[in-house]
C-alpha positions in Angstrom: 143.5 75.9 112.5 147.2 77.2 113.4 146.8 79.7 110.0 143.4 81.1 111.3 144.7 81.6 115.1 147.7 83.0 113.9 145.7 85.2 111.6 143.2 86.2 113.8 146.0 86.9 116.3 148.1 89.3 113.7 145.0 91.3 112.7 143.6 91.5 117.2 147.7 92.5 118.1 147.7 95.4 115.1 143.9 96.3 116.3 145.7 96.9 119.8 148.8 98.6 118.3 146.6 101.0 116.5 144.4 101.5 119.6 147.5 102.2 122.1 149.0 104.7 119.3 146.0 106.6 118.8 145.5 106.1 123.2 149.5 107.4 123.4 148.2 110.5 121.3 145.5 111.1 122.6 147.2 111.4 125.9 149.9 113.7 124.6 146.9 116.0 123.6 145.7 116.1 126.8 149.0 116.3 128.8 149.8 119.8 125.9 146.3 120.7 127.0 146.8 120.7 130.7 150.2 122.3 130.3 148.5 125.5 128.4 145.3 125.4 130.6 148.1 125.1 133.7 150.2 128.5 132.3 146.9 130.3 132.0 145.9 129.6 135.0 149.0 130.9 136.5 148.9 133.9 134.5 145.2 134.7 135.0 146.4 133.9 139.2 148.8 136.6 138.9 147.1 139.2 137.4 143.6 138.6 139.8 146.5 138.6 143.0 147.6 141.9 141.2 144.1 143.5 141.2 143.4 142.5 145.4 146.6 144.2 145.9 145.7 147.3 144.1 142.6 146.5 145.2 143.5 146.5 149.1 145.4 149.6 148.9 143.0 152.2 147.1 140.6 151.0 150.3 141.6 153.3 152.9 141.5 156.3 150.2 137.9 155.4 149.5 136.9 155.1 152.2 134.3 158.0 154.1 136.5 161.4 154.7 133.7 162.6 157.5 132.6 165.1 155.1 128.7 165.8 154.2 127.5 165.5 151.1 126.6 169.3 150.8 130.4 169.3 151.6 131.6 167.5 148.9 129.4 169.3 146.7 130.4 172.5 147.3 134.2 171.4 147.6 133.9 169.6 143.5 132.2 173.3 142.2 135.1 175.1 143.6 137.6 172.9 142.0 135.4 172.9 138.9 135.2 176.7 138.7 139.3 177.1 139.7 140.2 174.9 136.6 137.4 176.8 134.5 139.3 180.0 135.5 142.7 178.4 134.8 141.5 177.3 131.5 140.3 180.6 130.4 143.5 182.0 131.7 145.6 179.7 129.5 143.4 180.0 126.3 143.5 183.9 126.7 147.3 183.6 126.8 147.8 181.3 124.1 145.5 183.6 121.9 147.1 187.0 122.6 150.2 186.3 124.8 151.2 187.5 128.3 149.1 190.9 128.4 146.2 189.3 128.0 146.2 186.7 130.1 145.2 188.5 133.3 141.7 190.0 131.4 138.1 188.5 131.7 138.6 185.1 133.4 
């Protein structure tokens, strides 16, 4: 009777040994885990904090000027035929230097 018990006892206490290792590495895992899941966290914090600050200041330049619609219209096709004009200005003087540049633009 004192073999088996002793037996049975061996084999039950390595059983448990082999359970708490692989329990004690499994919990390591987990701990690594949380550490990486904890730094991205941070990281993704920091840059979402970064965006409501750039966020937060670009408001006030958004934000409505008091001008119409028509008025913004007609303020965009200026600015779009100015650079036009610039642009032909620069290709003409790129193409046949300084005399030319004050021809057809």
């Amino acid at each position: 009777e004192h073999l088996e018990f002793m037996t049975a006892s061996g084999k039950s206490l390595a059983e448990k040994e082999e359970a708490e290792k692989e329990t004690g590495e499994q919990h390591q895992d987990t701990v690594s885990t949380h550490g990486e899941a904890t730094e991205s966290l941070a990281a993704q914090t920091t840059i979402l904090t970064t965006a409501l600050t750039e966020l937060i200041q670009l408001k006030p330049v958004c934000q409505d000027t008091g001008m119409s619609y028509s008025d913004r219209v007609a303020m965009r096709e200026e600015e779009i035929a100015a650079l036009n004009k610039a642009m032909c200005i620069l290709t003409k003087y790129q193409e046949f230097g300084p005399d030319a540049a004050s021809g057809e633009c």
